[in-house]
C-alpha beads as a LAMMPS data file, in Angstrom:
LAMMPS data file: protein, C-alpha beads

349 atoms
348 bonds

1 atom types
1 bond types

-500.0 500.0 xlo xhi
-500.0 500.0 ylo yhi
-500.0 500.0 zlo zhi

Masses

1 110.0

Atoms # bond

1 1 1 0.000 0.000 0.000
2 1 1 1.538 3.468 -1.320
3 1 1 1.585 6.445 0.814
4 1 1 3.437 9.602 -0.489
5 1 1 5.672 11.294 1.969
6 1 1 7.637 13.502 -0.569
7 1 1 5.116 16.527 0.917
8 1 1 6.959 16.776 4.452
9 1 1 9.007 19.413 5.032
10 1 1 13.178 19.011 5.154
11 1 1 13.547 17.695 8.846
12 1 1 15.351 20.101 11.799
13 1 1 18.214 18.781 12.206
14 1 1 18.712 16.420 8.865
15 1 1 21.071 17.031 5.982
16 1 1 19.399 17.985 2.774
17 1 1 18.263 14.747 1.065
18 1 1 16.523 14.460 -2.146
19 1 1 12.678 14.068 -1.600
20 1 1 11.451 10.683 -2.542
21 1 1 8.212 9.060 -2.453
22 1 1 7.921 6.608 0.716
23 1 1 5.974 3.471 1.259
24 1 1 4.097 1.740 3.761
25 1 1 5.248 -2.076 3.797
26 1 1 3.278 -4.722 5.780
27 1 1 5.459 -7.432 7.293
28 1 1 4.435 -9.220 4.397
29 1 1 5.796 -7.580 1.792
30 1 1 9.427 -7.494 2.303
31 1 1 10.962 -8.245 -1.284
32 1 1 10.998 -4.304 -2.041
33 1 1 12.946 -3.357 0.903
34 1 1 15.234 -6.459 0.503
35 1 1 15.859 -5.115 -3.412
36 1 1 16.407 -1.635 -2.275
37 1 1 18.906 -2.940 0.434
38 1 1 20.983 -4.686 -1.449
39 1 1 20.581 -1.738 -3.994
40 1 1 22.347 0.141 -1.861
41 1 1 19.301 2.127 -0.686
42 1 1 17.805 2.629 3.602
43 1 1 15.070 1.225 4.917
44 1 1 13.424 1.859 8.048
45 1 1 12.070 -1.751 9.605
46 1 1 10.584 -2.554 13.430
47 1 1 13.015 -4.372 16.186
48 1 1 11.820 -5.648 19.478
49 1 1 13.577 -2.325 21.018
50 1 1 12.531 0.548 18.772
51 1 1 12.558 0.628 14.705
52 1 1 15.474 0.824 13.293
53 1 1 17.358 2.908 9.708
54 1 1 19.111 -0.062 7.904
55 1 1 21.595 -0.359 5.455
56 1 1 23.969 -2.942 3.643
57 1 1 26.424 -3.148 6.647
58 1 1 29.243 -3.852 4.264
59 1 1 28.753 -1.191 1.653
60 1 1 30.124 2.052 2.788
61 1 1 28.237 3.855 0.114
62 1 1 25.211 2.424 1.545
63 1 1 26.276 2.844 5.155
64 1 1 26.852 6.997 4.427
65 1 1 22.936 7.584 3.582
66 1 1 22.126 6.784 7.210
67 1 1 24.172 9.410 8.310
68 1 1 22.470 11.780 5.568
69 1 1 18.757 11.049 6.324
70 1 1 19.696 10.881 10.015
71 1 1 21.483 14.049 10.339
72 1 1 23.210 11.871 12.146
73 1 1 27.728 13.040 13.286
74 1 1 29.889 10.848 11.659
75 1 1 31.904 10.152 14.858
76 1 1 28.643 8.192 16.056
77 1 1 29.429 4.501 15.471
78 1 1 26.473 1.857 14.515
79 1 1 25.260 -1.414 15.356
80 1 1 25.192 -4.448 12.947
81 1 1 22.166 -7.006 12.796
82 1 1 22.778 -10.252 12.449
83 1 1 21.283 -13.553 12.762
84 1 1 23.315 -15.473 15.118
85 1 1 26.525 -16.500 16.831
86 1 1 27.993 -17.792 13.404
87 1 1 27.953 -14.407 11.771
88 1 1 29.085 -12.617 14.425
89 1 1 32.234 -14.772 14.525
90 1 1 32.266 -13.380 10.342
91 1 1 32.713 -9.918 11.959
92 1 1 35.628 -9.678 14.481
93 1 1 39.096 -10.611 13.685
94 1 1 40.038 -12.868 16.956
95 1 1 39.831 -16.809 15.690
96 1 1 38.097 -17.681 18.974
97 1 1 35.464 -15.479 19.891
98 1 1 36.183 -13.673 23.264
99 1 1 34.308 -16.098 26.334
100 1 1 32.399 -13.254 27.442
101 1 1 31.388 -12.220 24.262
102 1 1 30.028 -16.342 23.387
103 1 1 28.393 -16.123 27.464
104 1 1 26.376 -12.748 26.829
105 1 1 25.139 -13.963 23.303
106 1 1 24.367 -17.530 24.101
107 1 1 22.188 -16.137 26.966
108 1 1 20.468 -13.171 25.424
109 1 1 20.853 -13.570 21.642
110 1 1 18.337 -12.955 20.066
111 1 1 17.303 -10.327 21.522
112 1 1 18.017 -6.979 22.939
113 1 1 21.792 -6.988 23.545
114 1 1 25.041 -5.711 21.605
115 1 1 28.161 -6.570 21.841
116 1 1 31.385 -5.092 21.088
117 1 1 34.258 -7.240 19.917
118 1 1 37.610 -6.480 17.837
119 1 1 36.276 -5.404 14.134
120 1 1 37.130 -7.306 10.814
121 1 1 39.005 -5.270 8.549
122 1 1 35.740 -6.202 6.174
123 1 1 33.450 -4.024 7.916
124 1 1 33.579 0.177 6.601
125 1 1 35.206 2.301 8.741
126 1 1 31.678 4.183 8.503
127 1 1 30.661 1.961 10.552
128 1 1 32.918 1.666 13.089
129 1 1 33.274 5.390 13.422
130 1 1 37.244 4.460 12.757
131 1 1 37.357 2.631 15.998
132 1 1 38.893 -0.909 15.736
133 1 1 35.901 -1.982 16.978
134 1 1 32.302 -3.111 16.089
135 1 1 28.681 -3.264 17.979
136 1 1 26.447 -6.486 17.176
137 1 1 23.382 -7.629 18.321
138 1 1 20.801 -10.293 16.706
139 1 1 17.664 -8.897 16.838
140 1 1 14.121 -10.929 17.881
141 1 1 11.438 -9.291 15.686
142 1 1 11.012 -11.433 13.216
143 1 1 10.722 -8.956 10.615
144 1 1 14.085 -7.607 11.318
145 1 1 15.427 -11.075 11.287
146 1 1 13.530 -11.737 8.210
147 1 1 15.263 -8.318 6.172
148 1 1 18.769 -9.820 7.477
149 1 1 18.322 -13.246 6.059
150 1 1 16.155 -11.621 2.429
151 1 1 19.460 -9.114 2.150
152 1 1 22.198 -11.947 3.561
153 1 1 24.524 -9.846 5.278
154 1 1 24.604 -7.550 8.346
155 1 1 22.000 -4.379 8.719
156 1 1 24.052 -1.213 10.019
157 1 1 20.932 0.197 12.012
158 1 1 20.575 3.253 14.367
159 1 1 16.922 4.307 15.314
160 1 1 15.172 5.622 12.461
161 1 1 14.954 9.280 13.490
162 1 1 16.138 12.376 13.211
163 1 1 19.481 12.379 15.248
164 1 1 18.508 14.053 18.557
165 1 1 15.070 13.095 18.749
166 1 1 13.062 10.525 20.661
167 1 1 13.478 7.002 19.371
168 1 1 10.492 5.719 17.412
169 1 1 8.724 2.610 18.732
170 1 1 5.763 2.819 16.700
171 1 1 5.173 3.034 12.899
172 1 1 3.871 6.457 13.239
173 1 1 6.922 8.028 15.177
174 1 1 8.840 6.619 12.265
175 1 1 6.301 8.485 9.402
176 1 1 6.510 11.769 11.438
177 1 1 10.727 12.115 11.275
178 1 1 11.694 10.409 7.961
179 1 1 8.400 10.334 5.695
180 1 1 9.565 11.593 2.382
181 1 1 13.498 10.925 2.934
182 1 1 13.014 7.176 2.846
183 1 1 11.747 4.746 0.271
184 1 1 9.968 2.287 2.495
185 1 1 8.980 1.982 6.114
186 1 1 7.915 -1.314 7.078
187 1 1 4.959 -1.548 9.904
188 1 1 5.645 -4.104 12.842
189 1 1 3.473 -2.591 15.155
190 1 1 4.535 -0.715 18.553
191 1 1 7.899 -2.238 19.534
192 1 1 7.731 -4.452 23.006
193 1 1 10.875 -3.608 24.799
194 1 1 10.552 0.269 23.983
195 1 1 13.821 1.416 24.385
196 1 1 17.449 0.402 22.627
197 1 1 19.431 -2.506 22.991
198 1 1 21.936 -2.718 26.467
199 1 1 25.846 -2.358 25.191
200 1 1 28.388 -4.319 26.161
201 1 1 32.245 -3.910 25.353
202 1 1 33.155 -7.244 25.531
203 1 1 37.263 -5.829 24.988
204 1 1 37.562 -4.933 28.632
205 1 1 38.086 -6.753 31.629
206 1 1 35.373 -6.140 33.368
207 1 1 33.196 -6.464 30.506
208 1 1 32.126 -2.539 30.198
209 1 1 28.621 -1.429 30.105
210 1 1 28.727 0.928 27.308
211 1 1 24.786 1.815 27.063
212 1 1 22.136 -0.120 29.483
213 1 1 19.037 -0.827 27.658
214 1 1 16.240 -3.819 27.074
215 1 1 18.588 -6.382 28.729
216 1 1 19.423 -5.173 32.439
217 1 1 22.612 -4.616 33.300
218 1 1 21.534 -7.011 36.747
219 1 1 21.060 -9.616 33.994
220 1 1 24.539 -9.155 32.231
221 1 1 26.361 -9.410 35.321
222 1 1 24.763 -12.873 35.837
223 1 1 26.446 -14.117 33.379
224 1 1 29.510 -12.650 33.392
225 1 1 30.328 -11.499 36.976
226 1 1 31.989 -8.376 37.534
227 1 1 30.855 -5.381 35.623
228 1 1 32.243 -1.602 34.989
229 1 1 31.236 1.976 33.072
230 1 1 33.002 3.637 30.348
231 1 1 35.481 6.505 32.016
232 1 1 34.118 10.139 31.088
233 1 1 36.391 11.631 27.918
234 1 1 37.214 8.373 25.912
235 1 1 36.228 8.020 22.906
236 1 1 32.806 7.030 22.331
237 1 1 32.712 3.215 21.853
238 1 1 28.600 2.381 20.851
239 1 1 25.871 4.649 19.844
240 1 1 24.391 6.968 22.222
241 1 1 27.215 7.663 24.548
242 1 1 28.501 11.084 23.310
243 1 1 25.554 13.399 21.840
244 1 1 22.762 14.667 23.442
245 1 1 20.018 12.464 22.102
246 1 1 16.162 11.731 22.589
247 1 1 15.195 14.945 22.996
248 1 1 11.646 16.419 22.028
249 1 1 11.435 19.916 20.915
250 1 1 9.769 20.947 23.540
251 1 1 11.898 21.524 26.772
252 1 1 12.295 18.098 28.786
253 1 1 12.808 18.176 32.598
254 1 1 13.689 15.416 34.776
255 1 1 12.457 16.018 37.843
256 1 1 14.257 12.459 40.216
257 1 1 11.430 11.567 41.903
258 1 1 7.663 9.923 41.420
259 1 1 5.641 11.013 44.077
260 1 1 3.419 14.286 44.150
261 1 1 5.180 16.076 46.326
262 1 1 8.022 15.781 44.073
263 1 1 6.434 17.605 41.506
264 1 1 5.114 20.780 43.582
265 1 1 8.372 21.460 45.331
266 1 1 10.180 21.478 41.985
267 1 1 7.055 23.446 40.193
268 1 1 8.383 26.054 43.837
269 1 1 11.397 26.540 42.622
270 1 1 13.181 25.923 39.270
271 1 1 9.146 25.284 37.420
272 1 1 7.592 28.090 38.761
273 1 1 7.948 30.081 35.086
274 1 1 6.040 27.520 33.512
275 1 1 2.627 27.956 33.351
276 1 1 1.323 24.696 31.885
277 1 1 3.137 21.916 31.617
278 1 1 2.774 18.155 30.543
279 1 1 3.909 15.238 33.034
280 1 1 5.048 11.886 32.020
281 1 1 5.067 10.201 35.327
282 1 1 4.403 6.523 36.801
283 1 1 1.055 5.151 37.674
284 1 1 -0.914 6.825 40.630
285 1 1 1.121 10.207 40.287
286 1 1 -1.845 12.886 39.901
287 1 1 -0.868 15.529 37.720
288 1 1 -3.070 18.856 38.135
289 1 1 -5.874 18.390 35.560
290 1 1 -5.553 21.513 33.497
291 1 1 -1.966 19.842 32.606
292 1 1 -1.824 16.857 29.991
293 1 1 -0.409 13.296 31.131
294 1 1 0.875 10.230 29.952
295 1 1 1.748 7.273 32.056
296 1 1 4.884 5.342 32.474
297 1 1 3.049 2.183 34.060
298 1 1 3.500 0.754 37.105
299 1 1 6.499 -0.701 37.245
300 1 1 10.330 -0.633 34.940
301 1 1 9.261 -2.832 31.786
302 1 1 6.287 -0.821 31.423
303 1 1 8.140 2.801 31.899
304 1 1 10.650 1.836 29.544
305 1 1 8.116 0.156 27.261
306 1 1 6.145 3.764 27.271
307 1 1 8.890 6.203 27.793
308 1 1 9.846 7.611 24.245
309 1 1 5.781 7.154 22.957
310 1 1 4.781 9.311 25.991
311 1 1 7.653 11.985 25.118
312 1 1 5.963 11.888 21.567
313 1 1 2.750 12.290 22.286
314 1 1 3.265 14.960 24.992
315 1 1 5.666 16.731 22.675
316 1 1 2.512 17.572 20.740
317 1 1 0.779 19.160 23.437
318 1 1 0.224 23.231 24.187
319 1 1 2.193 22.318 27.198
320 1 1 4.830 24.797 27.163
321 1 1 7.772 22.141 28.531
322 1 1 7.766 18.223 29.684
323 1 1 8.051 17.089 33.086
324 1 1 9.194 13.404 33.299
325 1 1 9.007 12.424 36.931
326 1 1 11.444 9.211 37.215
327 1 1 13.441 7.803 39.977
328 1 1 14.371 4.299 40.185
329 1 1 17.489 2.362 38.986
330 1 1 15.933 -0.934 39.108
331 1 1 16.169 -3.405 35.983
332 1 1 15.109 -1.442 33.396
333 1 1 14.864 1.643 35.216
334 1 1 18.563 2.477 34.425
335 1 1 17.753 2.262 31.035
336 1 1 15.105 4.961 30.996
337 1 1 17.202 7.138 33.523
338 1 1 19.930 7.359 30.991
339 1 1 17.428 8.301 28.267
340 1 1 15.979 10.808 30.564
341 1 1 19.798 11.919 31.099
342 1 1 20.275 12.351 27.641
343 1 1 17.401 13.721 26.981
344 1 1 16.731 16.477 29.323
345 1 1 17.735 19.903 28.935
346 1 1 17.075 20.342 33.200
347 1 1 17.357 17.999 35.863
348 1 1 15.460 18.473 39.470
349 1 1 16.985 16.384 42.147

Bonds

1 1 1 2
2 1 2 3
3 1 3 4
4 1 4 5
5 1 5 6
6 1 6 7
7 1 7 8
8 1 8 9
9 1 9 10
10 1 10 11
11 1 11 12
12 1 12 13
13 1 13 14
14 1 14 15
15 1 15 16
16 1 16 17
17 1 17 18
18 1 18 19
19 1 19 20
20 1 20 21
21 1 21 22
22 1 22 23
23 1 23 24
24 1 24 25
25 1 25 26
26 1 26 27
27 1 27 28
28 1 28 29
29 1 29 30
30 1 30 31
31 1 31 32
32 1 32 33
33 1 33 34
34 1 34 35
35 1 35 36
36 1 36 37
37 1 37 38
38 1 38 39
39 1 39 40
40 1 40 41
41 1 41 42
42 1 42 43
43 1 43 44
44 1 44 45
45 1 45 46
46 1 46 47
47 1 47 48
48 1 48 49
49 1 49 50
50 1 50 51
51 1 51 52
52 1 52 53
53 1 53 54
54 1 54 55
55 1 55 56
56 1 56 57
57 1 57 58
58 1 58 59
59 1 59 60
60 1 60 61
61 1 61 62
62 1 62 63
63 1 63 64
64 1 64 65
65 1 65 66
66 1 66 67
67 1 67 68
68 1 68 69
69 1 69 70
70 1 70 71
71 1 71 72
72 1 72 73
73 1 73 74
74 1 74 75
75 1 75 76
76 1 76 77
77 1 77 78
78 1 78 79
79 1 79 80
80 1 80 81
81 1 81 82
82 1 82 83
83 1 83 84
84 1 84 85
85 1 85 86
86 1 86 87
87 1 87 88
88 1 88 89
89 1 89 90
90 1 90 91
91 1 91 92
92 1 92 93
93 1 93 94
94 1 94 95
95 1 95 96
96 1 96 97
97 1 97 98
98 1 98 99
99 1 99 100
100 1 100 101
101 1 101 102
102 1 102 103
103 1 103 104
104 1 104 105
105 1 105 106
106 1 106 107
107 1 107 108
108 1 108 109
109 1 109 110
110 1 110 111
111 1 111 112
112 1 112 113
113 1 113 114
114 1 114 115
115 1 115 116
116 1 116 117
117 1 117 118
118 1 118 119
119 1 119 120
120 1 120 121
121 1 121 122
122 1 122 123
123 1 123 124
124 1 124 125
125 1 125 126
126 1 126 127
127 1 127 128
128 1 128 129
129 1 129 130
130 1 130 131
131 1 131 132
132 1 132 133
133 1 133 134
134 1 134 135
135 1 135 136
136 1 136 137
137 1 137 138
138 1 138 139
139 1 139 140
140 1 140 141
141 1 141 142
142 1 142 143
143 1 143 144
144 1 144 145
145 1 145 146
146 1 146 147
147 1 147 148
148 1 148 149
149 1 149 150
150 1 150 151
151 1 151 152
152 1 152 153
153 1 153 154
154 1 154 155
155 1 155 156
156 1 156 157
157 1 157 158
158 1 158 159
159 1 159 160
160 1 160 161
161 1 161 162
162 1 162 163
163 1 163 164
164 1 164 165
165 1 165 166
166 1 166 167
167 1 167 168
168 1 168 169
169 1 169 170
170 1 170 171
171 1 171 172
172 1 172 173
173 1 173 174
174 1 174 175
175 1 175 176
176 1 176 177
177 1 177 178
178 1 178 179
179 1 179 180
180 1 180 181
181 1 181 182
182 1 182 183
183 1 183 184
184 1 184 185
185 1 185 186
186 1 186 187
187 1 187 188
188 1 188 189
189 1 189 190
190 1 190 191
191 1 191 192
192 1 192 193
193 1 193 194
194 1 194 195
195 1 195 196
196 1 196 197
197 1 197 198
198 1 198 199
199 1 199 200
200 1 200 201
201 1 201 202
202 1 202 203
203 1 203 204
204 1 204 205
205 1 205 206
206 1 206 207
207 1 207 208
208 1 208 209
209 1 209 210
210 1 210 211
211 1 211 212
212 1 212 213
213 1 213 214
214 1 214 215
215 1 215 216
216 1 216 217
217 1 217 218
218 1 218 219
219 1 219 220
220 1 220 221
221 1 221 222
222 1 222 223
223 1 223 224
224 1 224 225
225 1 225 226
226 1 226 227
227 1 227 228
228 1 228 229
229 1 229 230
230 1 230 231
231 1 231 232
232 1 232 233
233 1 233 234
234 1 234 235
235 1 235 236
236 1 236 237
237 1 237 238
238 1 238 239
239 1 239 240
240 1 240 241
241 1 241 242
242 1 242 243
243 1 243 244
244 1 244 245
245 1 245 246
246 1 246 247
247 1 247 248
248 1 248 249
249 1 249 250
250 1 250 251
251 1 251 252
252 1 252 253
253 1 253 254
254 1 254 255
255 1 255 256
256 1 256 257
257 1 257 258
258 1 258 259
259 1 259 260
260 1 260 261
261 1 261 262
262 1 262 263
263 1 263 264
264 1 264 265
265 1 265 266
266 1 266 267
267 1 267 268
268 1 268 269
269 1 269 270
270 1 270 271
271 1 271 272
272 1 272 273
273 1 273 274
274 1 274 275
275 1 275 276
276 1 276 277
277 1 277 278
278 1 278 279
279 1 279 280
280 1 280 281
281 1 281 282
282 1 282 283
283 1 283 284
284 1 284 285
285 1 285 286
286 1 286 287
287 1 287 288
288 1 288 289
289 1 289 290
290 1 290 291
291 1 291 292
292 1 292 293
293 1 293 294
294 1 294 295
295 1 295 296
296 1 296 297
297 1 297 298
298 1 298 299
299 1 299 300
300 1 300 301
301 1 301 302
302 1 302 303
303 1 303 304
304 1 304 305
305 1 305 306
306 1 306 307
307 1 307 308
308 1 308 309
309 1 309 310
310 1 310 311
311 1 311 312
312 1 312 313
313 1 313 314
314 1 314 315
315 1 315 316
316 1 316 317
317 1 317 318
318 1 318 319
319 1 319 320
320 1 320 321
321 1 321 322
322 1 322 323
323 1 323 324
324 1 324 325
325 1 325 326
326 1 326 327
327 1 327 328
328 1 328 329
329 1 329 330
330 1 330 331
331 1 331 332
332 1 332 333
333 1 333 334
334 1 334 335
335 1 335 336
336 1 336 337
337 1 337 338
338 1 338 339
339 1 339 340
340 1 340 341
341 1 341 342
342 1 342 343
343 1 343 344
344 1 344 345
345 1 345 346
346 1 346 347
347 1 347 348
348 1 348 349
């Protein structure tokens, strides 16, 4: 089914790209993204974590639209997709995989994890951002997995925004950034995780926890013991770690909390300019009701399943800023506290 994007404005943020007409795909109708794929062409496609802007991930060519459509620095390395174990080994150039690397991936893959392992000399330095170094992961969604095996070799794959903005989990969010600067968007549905994949440098001992995300980093230390964090002012190793990313246009504002009272002493102090504003909050937080709301759930899977949708939707209020009111570090909540991070432009502790 045809819809014509070419009619939406040149995106803030994104290079000048030549308009093109762009097409709704149904999970059944792959073959025209594989063709334009292996063409040489991007495609944005769903993932279990959000939807992802793939490219052949051995055609540099290929690998430098993303950037252009994106808007996206060229220092910002990307993830492959892959099927499996087997073509992951196809990647790195060590002849026996590293044992955290085979742990992490036997337990999580497929599925919401990435890790980083010594890069091929195969794979584009576009790619790699010039780091010796590559991110992997083997997605879940079986329409992702079905593009990788149609094309036959990795997907490079960031989120298929505009760089800077919220992540799209939902065919929509997709349509609203790159409509008319892709050829096809396939429709998967709302993604189920909701935010990206965890990121694990697998070079380091400790393993390093480059990025947490859908797998918790509670999870990856089951496997593999004794974890650690990038030091501030190296160079960034995995997407997400050095730009200021997820933002909304609106203002965002994290106020580090979830109850009320959080909310009115901040709205006291560093809020009180604002006169309307909309809350993204968990379940049971009461927002006043001249202000709109989204929920976050009840618990961490649900915030982080809702977190970037809510941002969306709020973003199109007449709110004059966003108030996301988050405080917990558990599972998944460290995942949507370094979104929030990135995201916010003030933070109320």
């Amino acid at each position: 089914m045809g819809v014509d994007g070419s009619t939406t404005a040149n995106a803030i943020r994104a290079r000048k790209v030549d308009p093109v007409k762009t097409i709704r795909l149904t999970p059944e109708e792959l073959a025209p993204a594989i063709q334009a794929l292996l063409k040489g062409e991007v495609v944005a496609f769903p993932t279990e974590t959000v939807y992802g802007l793939g490219a052949h991930g051995l055609r540099a060519d290929a690998v430098a639209r993303i950037f252009a459509v994106k808007g996206r620095p060229a220092d910002n390395p990307l993830i492959l997709h892959v099927l499996d174990q087997k073509a992951l080994r196809r990647l790195t150039v060590d002849d026996e995989m590293d044992p955290a690397a085979i742990a992490l991936t036997e337990a999580f893959w497929p599925g919401p994890l990435t890790v980083v392992v010594p890069a091929a000399p195969t794979i584009p330095r576009e790619v790699t951002a010039g780091l010796p170094t590559v991110a992997v992961r083997a997605p879940s969604h079986p329409v992702a997995r079905a593009l990788i095996a149609g094309v036959g070799v990795p997907i490079a794959a960031p989120s298929a925004n505009l760089s800077g903005r919220p992540s799209p989990t939902t065919f929509a969010a997709v349509w609203e950034d790159l409509a008319g600067r892709v050829p096809y968007i396939i429709d998967g549905g709302r993604c189920a995780v909701g935010v990206e994949s965890t990121v694990v440098d697998c070079t380091t001992r400790p393993v390093t926890i480059l990025r947490p995300g859908g797998i918790s980093v509670e999870m990856v230390a089951s496997v593999v013991g004794e974890v650690q964090y990038p030091h501030p002012g190296g160079p960034a190793r995995a997407p997400g770690m050095k730009y200021r990313h997820y933002a909304p246009k609106k203002e965002l504002i994290w106020v580090v909390g979830s109850e009320t009272r959080d909310l009115v002493r901040a709205r006291g102090a560093e809020l009180s300019s604002y006169r309307t504003l909309a809350v993204i909050a968990p379940h049971g937080v009461v927002a006043p009701p001249e202000w709109p709301s989204a929920s976050l759930g009840a618990d961490e899977v649900s915030a982080a399943h809702e977190l970037f949708s809510a941002i969306r939707r709020m973003d199109q209020t007449d709110a004059e800023a966003i108030v996301v009111m988050w405080s917990s570090l558990k599972g998944l909540g460290q995942a949507v506290a370094n979104r929030l991070e990135k995201a916010a432009s003030m933070k109320v502790e």
